[in-house]
Kinemage of the C-alpha trace (Angstrom):
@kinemage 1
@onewidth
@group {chain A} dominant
@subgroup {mainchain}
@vectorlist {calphas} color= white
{ca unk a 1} P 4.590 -53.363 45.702
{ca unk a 2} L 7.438 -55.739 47.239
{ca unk a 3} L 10.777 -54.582 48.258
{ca unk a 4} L 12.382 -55.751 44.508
{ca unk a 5} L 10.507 -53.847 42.836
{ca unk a 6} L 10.351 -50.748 44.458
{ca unk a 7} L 14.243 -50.724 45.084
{ca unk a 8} L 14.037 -50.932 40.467
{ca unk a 9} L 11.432 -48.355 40.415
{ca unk a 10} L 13.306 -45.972 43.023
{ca unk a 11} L 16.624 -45.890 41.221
{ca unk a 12} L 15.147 -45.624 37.312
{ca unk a 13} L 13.529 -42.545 39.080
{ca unk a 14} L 17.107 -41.213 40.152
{ca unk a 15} L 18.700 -42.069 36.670
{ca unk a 16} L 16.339 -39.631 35.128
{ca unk a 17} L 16.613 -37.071 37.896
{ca unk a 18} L 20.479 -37.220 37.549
{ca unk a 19} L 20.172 -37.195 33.780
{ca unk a 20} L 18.362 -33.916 33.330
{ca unk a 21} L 20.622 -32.524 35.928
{ca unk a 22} L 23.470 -33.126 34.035
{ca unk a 23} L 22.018 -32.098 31.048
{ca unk a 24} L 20.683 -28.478 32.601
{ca unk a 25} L 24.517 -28.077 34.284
{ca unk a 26} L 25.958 -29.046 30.945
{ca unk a 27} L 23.573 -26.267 28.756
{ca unk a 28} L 24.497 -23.650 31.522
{ca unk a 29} L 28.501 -24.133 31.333
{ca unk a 30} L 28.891 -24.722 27.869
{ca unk a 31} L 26.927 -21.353 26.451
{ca unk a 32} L 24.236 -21.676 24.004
{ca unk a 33} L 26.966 -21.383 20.879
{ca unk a 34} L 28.916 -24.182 21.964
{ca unk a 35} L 28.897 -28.401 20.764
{ca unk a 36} L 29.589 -29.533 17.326
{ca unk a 37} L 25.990 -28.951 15.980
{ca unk a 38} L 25.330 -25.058 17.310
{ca unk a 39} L 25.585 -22.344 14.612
{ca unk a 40} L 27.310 -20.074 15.733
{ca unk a 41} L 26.843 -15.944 15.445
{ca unk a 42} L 28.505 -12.589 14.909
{ca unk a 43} L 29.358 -12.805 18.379
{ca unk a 44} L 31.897 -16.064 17.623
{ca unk a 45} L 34.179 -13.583 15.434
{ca unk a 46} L 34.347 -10.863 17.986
{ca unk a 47} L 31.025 -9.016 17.878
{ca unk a 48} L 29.411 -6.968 20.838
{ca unk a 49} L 26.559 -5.558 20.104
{ca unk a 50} L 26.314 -3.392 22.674
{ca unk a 51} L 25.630 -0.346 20.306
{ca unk a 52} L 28.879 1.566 20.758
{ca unk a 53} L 31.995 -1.077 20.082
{ca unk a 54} L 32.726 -0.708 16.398
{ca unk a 55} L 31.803 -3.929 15.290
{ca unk a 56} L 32.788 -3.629 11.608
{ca unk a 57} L 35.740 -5.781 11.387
{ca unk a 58} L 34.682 -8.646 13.875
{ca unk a 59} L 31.334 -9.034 10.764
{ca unk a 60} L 33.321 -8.781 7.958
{ca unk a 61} L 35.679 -11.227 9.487
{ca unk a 62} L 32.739 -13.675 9.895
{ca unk a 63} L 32.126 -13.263 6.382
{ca unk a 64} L 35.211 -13.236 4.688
{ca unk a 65} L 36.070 -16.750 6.005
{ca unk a 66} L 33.405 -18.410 4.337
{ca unk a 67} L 30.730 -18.979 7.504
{ca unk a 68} L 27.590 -19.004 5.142
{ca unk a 69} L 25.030 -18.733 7.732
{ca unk a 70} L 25.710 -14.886 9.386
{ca unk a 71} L 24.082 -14.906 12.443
{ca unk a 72} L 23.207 -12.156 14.824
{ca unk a 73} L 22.290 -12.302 18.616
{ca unk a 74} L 19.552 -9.553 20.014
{ca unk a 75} L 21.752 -6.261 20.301
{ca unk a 76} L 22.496 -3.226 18.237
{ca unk a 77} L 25.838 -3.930 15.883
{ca unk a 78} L 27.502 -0.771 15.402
{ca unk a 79} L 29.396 -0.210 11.918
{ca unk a 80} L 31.073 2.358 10.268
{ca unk a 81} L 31.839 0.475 6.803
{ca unk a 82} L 30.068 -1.360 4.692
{ca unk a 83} L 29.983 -5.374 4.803
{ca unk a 84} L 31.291 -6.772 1.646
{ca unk a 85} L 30.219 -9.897 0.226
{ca unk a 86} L 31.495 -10.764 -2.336
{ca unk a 87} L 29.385 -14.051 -3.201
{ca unk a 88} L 32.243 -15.701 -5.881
{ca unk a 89} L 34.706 -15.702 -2.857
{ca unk a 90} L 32.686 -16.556 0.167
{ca unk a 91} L 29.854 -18.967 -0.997
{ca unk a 92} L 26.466 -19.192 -0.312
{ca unk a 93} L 25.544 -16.680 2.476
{ca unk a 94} L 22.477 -16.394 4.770
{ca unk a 95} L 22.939 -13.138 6.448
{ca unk a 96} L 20.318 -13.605 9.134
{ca unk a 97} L 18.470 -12.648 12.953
{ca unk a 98} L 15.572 -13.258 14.606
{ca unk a 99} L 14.173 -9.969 14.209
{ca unk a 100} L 16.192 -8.522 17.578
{ca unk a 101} L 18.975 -7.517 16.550
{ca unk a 102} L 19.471 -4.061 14.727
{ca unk a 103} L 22.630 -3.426 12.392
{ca unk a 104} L 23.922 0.991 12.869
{ca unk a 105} L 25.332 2.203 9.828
{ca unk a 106} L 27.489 4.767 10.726
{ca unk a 107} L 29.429 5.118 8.061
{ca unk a 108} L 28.233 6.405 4.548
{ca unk a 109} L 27.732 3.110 1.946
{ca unk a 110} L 25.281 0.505 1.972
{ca unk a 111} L 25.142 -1.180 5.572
{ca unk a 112} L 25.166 -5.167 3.543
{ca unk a 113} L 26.730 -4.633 -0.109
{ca unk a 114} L 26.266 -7.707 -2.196
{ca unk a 115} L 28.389 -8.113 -5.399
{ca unk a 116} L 27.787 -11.085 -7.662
{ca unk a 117} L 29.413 -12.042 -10.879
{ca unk a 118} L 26.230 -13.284 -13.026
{ca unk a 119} L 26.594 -11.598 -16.481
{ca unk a 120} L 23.408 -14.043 -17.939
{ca unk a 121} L 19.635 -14.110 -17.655
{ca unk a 122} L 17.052 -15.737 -16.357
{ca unk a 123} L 17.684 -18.678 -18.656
{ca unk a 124} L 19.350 -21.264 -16.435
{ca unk a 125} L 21.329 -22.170 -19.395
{ca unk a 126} L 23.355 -18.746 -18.956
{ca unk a 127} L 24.133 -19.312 -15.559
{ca unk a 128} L 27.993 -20.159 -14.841
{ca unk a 129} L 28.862 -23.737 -12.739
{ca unk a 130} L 30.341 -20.660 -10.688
{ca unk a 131} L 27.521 -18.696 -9.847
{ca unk a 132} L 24.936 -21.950 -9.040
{ca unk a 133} L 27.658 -23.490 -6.722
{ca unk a 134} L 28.857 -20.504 -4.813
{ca unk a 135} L 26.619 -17.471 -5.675
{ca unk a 136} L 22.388 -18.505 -6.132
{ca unk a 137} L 20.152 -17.038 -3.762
{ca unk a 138} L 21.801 -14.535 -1.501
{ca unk a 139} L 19.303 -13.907 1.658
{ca unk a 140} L 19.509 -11.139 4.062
{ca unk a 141} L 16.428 -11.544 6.513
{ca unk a 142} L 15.224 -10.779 10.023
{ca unk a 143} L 17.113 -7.901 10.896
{ca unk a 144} L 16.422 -4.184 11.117
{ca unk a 145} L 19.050 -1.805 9.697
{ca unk a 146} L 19.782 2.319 10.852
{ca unk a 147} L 21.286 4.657 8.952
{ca unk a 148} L 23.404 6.832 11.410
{ca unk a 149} L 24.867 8.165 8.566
{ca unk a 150} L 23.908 11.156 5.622
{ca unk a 151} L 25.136 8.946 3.230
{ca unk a 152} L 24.224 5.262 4.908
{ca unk a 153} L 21.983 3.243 2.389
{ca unk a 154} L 20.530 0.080 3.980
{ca unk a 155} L 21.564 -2.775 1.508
{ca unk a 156} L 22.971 -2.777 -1.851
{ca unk a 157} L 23.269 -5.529 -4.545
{ca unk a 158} L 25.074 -6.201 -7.609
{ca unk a 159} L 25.562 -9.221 -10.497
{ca unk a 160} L 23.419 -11.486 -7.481
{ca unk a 161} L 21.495 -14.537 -9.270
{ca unk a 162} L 18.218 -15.181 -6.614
{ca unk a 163} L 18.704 -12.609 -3.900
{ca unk a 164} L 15.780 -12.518 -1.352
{ca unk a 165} L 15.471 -10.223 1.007
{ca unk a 166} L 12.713 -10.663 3.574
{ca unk a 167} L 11.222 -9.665 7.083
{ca unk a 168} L 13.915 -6.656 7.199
{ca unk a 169} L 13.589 -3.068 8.514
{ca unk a 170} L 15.199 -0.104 6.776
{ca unk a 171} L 15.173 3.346 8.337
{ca unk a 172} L 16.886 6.526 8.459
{ca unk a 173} L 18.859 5.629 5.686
{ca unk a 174} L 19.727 8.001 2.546
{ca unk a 175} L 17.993 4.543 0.393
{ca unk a 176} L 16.633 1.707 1.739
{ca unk a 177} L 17.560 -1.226 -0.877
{ca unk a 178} L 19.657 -0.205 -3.908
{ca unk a 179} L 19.653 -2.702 -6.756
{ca unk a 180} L 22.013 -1.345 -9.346
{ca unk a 181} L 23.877 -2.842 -12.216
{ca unk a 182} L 22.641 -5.992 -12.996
{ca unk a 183} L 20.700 -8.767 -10.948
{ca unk a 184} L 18.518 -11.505 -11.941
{ca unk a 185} L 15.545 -13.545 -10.006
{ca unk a 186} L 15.116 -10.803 -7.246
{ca unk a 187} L 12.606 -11.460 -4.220
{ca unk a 188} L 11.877 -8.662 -1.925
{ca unk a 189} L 8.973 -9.448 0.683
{ca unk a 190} L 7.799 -9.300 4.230
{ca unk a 191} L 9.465 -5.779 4.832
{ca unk a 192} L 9.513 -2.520 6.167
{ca unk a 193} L 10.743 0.325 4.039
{ca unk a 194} L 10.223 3.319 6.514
{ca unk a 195} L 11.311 6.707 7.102
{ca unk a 196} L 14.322 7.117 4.618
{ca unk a 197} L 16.006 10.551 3.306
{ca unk a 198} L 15.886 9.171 -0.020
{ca unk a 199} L 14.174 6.348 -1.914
{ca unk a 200} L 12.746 3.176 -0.596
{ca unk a 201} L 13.016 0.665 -3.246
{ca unk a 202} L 15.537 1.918 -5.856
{ca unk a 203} L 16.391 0.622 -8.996
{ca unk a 204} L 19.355 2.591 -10.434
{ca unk a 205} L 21.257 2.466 -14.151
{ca unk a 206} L 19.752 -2.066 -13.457
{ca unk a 207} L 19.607 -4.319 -15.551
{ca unk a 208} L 17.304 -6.530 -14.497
{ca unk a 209} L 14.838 -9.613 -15.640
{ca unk a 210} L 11.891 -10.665 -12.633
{ca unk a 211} L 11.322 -9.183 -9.367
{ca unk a 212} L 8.581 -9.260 -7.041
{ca unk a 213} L 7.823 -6.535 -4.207
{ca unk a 214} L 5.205 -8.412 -2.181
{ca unk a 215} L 3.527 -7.722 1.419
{ca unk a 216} L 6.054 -4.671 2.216
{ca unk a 217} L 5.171 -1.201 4.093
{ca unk a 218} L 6.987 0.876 1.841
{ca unk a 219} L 6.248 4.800 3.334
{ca unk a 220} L 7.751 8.015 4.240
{ca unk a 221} L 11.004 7.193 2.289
{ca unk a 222} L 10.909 11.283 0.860
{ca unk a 223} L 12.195 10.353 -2.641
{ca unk a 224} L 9.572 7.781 -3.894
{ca unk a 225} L 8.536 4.812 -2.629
{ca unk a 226} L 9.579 2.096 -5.825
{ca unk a 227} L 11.694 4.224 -8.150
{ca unk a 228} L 13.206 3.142 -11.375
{ca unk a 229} L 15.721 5.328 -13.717
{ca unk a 230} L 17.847 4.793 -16.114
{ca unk a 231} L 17.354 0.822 -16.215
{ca unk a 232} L 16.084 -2.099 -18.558
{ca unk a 233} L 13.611 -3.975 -16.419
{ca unk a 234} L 10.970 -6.734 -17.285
{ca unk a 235} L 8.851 -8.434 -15.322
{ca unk a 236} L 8.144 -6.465 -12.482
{ca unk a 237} L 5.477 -7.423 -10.075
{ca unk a 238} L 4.418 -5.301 -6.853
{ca unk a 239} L 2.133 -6.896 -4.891
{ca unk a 240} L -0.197 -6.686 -1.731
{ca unk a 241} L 2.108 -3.923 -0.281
{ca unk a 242} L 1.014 -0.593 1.406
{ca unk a 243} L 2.846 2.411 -0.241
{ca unk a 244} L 1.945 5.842 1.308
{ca unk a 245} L 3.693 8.897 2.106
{ca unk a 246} L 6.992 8.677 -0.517
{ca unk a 247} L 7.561 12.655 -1.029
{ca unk a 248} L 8.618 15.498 0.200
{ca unk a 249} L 6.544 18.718 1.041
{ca unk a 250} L 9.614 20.626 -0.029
{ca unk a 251} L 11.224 17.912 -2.485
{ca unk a 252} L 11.417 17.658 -6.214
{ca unk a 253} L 8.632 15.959 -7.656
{ca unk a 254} L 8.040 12.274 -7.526
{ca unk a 255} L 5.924 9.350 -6.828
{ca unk a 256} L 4.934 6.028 -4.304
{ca unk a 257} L 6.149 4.397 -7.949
{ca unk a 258} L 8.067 5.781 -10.258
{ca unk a 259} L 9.097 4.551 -13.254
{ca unk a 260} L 10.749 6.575 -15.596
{ca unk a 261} L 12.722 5.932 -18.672
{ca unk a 262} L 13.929 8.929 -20.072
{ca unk a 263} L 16.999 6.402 -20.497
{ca unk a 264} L 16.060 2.409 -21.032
{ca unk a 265} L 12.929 0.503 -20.815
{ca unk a 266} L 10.459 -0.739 -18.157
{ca unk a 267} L 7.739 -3.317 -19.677
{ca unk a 268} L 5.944 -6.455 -18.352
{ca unk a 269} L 4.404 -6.024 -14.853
{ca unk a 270} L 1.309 -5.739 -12.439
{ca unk a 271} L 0.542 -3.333 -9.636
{ca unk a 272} L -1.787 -5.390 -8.002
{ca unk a 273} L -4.203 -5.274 -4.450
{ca unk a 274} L -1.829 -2.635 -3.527
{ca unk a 275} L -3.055 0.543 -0.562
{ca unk a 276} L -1.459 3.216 -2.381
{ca unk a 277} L -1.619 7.346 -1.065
{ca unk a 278} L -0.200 10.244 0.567
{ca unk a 279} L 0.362 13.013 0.616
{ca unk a 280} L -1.113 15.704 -1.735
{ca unk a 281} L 0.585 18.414 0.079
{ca unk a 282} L 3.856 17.643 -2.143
{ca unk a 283} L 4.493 19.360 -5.633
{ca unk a 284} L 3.289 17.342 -8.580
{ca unk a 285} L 3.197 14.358 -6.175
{ca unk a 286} L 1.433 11.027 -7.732
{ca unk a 287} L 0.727 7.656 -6.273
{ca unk a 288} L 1.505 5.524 -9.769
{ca unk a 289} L 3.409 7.605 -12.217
{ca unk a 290} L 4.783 6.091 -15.839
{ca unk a 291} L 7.166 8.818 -17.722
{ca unk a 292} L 8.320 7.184 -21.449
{ca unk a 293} L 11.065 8.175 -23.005
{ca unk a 294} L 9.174 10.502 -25.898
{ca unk a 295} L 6.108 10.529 -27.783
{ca unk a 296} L 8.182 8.988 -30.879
{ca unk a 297} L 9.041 5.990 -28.880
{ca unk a 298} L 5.836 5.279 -26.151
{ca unk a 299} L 6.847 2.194 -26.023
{ca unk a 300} L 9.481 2.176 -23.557
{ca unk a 301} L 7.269 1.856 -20.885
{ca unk a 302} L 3.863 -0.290 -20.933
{ca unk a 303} L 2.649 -4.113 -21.270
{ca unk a 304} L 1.251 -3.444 -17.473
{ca unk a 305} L -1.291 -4.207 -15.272
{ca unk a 306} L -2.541 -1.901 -12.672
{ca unk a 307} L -5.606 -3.958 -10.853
{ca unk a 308} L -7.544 -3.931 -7.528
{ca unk a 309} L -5.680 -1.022 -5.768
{ca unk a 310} L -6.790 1.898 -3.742
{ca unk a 311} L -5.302 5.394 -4.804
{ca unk a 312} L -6.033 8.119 -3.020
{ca unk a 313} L -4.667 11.638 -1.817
{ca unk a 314} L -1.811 13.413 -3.712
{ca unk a 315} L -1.608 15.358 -7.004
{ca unk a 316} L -2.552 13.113 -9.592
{ca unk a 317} L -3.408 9.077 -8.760
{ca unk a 318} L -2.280 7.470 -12.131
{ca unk a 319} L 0.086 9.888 -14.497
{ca unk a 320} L 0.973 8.096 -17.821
{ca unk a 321} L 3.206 9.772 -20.321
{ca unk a 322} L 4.808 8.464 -23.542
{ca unk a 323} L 3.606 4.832 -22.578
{ca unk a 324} L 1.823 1.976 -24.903
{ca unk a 325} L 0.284 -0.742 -23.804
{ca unk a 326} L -1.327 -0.453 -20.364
{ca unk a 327} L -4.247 -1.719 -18.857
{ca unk a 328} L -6.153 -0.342 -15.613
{ca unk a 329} L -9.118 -1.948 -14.085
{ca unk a 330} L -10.985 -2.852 -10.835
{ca unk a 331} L -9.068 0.205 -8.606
{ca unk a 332} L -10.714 2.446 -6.452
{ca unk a 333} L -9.662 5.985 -6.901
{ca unk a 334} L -10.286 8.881 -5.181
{ca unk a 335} L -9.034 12.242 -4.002
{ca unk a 336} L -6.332 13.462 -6.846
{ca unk a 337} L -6.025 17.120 -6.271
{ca unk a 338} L -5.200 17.664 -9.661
{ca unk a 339} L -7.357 14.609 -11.289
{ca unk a 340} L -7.509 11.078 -10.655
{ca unk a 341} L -6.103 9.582 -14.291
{ca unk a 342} L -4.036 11.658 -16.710
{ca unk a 343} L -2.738 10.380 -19.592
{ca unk a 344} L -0.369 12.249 -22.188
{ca unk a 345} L 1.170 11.327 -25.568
{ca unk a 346} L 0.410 7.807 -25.116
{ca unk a 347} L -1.268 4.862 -26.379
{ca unk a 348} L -3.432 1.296 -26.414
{ca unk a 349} L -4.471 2.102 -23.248
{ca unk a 350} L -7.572 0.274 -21.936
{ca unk a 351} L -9.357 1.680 -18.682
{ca unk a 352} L -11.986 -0.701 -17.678
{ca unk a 353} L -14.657 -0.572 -14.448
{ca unk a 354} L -13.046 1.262 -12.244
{ca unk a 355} L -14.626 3.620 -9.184
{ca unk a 356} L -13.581 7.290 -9.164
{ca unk a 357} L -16.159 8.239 -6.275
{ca unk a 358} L -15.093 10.823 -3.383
{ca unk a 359} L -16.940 9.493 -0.060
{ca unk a 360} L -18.541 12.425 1.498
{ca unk a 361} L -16.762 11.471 5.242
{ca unk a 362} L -13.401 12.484 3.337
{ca unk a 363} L -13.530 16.392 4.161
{ca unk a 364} L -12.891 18.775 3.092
{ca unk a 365} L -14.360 18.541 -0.697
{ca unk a 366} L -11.386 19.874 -2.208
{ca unk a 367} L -9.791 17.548 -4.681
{ca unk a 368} L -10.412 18.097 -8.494
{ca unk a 369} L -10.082 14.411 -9.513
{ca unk a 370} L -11.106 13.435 -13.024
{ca unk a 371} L -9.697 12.132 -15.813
{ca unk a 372} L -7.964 13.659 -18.601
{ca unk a 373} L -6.630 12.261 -21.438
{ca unk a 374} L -4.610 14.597 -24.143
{ca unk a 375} L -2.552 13.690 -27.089
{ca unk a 376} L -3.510 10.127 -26.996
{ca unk a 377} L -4.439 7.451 -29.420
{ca unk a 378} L -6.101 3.758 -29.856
{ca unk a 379} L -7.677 3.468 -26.193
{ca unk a 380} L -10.659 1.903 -24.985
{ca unk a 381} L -12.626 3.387 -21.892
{ca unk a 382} L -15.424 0.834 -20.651
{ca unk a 383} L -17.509 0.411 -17.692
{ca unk a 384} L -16.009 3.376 -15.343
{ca unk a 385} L -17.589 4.971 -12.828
{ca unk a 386} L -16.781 8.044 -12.406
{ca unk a 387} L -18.998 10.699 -9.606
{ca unk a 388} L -19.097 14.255 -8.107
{ca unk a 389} L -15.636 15.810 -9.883
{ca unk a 390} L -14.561 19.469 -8.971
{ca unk a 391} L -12.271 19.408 -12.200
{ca unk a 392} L -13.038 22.221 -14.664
{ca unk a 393} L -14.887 21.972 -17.796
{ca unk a 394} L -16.152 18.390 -17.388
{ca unk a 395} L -15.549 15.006 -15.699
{ca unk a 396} L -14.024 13.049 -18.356
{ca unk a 397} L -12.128 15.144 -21.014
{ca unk a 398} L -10.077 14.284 -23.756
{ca unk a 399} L -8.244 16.710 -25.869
{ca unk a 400} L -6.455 16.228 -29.453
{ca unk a 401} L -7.037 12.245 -29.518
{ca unk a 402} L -8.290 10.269 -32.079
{ca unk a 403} L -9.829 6.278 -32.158
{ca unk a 404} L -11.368 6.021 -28.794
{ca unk a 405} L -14.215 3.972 -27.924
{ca unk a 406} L -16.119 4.773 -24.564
{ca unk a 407} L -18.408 3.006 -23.864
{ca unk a 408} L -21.291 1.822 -21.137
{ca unk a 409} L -19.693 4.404 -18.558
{ca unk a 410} L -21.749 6.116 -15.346
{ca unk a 411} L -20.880 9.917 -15.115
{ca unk a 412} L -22.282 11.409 -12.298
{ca unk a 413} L -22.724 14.695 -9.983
{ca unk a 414} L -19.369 16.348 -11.724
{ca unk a 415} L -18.972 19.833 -11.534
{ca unk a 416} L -18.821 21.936 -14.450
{ca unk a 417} L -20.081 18.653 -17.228
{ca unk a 418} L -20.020 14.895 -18.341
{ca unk a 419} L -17.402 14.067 -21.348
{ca unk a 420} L -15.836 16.961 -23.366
{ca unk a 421} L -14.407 15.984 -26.241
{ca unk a 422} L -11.912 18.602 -28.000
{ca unk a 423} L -10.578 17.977 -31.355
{ca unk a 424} L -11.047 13.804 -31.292
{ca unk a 425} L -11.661 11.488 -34.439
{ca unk a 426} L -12.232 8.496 -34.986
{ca unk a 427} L -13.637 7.838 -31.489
{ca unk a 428} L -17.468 6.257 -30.208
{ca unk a 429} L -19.154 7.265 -27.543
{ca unk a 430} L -21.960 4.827 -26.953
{ca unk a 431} L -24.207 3.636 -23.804
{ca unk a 432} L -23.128 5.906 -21.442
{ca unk a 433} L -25.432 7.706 -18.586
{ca unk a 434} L -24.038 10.939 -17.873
{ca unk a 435} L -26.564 12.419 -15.378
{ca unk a 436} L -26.569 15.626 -12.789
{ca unk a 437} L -28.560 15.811 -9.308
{ca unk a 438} L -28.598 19.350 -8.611
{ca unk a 439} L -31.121 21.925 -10.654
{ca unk a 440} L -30.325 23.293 -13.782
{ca unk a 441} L -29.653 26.701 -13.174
{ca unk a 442} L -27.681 27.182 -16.067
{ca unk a 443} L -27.199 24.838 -19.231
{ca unk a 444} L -25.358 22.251 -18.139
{ca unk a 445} L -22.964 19.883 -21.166
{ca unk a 446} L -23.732 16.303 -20.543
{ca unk a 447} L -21.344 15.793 -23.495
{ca unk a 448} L -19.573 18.891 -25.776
{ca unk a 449} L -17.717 17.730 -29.207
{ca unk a 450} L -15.893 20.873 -29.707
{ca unk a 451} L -14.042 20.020 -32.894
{ca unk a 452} L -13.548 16.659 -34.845
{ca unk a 453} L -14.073 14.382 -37.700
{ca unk a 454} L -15.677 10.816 -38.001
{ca unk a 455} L -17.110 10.357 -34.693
{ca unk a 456} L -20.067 8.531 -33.348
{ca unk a 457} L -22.433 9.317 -30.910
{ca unk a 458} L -25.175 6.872 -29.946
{ca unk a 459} L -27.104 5.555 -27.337
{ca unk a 460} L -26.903 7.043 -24.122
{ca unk a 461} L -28.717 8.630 -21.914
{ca unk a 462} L -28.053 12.252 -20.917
{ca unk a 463} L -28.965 15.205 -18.339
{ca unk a 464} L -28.130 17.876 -19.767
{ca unk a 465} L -27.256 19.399 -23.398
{ca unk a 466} L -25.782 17.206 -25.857
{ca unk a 467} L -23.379 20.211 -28.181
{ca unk a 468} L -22.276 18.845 -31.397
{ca unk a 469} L -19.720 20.748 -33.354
{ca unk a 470} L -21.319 20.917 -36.831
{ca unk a 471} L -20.088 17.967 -39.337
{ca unk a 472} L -17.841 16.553 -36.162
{ca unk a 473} L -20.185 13.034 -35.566
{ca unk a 474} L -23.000 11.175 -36.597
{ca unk a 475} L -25.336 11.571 -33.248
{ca unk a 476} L -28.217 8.978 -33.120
{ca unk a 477} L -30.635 7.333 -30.654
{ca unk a 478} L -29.752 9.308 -27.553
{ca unk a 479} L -31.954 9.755 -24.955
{ca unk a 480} L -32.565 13.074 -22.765
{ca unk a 481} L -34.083 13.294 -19.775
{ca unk a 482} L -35.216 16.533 -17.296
């Protein structure tokens, strides 16, 4: 290499050396939040985050003039009021972190409270100019929330169009996240709904039109885990999300979901691939639990799914009452301490292949399970499988329905008998094998029609006595076996 050339090489070397110094003394004096392009944070407005400075007003000052993108640092933001958005005035907001930093509520009142102005649906064509330019999709994500408070609730929102809330922590809270009023197009995913006084997921005197609950731990919240009252809801979809643990020993009763409407309507929705359970140790506790408004009007709750779940381990695993129109296949259900399914004063309910089977590991063998069905009408029971029941009388009972057709189900091992059947009409029974293991010591019912009219009884294949009420079926081409 000749002098020239090394002399070129040698000082393109020291332009880059100097370059990259000035760029690492630059980065160093002028702070990460600093330069035209940074975003800039809580911390801009006056936050510390040092988990004792009230930082109330220095966050509500960052929203109030207009930042959009809320930022927070890693640190623990100490608040004793709530944050008030209110989207009309402020714009578009992104209320975000990186999943370090931890807002305190120590105040009572929702930690974030959201308040919208959309009075439309879901149709885009009853959205305001308003509401698309300075209101649509709300987002709160990446940031845990405390409730230091009795009265703290985690986040609330109100008249939003699009809110998403996702890869957020609630705990210690009175609720976790409070929709109430009206919203439209909600999103809630990716979250952690732990350890609250009250409910996790509530939906309070709401109006509301689509909302999915997807991938969330939703547990130990001690007054239900997804709880609706008093609202008008449609299409509600909970998804992939482990529920467990939403009661309290020493509570009122209620549920890991709970919808009841005693007051409005709840129809159009899927519980789907869902770990649902805990604990059976709380009064009249359930894992899914619908309550209608009255046996007059079923139909305020129904037109659901409830598919490819495990239930397990409270009072009763799936409680219907006063609904129409809900269909529940392909769960695996075990361990209701009071029975597995009950359904009251409802109808059109279809219950297809499902597993009700206790695995012997799951000690001790205490849990009644079963399935009862009483005061019912126009259901279909097909391909369930259904083993080793401590419930009284029988497995499967129904009691004072009428047009039910069961068919091709597997009744094994349960305690006391198969299928009783108490005052039922109309109904089929056909191509079921209802069979026991143990010897018969005593007579044991396969299948007991009690009282009835019209029935039909055909084709299966029994262990057991078959006891016909006289003049209550037609009973033909059954098979008994020893």
């Amino acid at each position: 290499m000749n002098y020239l050339v090394r002399r070129n090489w040698f000082r393109e070397w020291i332009g880059r050396v100097d370059l990259l110094l000035y760029s690492a003394i630059a980065a160093l004096l002028m702070g990460p939040h600093c330069g035209a392009d940074a975003p800039r944070t809580v911390c801009d407005y006056g936050a510390v985050g040092d988990g004792k400075s009230d930082d109330t007003a220095a966050i509500q000052r960052a929203v109030d003039e207009g930042a959009g993108d809320i930022r927070f640092p890693r640190g623990t933001y100490l608040i004793t009021q709530p944050i008030v958005v209110e989207l009309d005035r402020v714009g578009p907001i992104a209320i975000t972190g990186d999943g370090s930093a931890t807002i305190r509520m120590a105040g009572s009142g929702p930690a974030i409270q959201l308040i919208g102005t959309h009075e439309g649906t879901a149709d885009p064509e009853t959205v305001k100019e308003n509401v698309w330019l300075r209101q649509r999709t709300p987002m709160v994500t990446g940031l845990e929330i405390v409730g230091a408070h009795p009265d703290a609730v985690g986040i609330e929102a109100m008249g939003t169009m699009q809110l998403t809330v996702s890869r957020v922590t609630i705990r210690r809270a009175s609720h976790g996240i409070h929709l109430t009023r009206r919203n439209r197009n909600v999103i809630l995913s990716d979250c952690h709904i732990y350890g609250n006084r009250g409910v996790g997921i509530y939906l309070d005197r709401l109006n509301l039109h689509q909302i999915n609950i997807t991938n969330c731990h939703i547990s130990y919240n001690k007054g239900g885990g997804i709880v609706i009252r008093e609202s008008e809801i449609r299409n509600l979809q909970i998804g992939v999300c482990d529920i467990e643990a939403n009661m309290d020993a020493d509570g009122a009763p209620t549920a890991n979901i709970l919808i009841d409407t005693a007051v409005g309507s709840v129809r159009e929705g899927a519980i789907v691939g869902c770990t649902i359970q805990h604990s059976h140790l709380a009064p009249h506790s359930a894992n899914i639990r619908f309550l209608g408004r009255s046996a007059e009007e079923p139909q305020k709750v129904g037109n659901f799914v409830i598919a490819d779940n495990v239930l397990s381990d409270v009072g009763t695993n799936v409680h219907l009452k006063h609904a129409r129109g809900v269909s529940i296949v392909s769960n695996t259900i075990w361990k209701g301490f009071e029975r597995d399914l009950f359904v009251e004063e409802s109808s059109n309910i279809v219950v297809g292949p499902n597993l009700f089977d206790r695995n012997p590991d799951y000690q001790p063998y205490d849990s009644h399970n079963g399935i009862l069905f009483r005061d019912c009408a126009d259901c279909t029971l097909t391909g369930l499988h259904l083993n080793g029941t401590l419930q009284p009388q029988a497995g499967l009972i129904l009691e004072r329905c009428r047009r039910f057709n069961i068919t091709n189900c597997t009744i094994l091992n349960c305690k006391d008998g198969g299928i009783i059947l108490d005052d039922v009409h109309l109904s089929r029974i056909a191509g079921c094998l209802i069979h026991h293991d143990k010897p018969m010591v005593e007579p044991y019912p396969a299948l007991r029609l009690t009282k009835g009219t019209n029935n039909m009884i055909t084709g299966n294949l029994l262990r057991g006595e078959c006891i016909i009420s006289p003049g209550a079926a037609s009973v033909e081409n059954n098979q008994r076996v020893e």
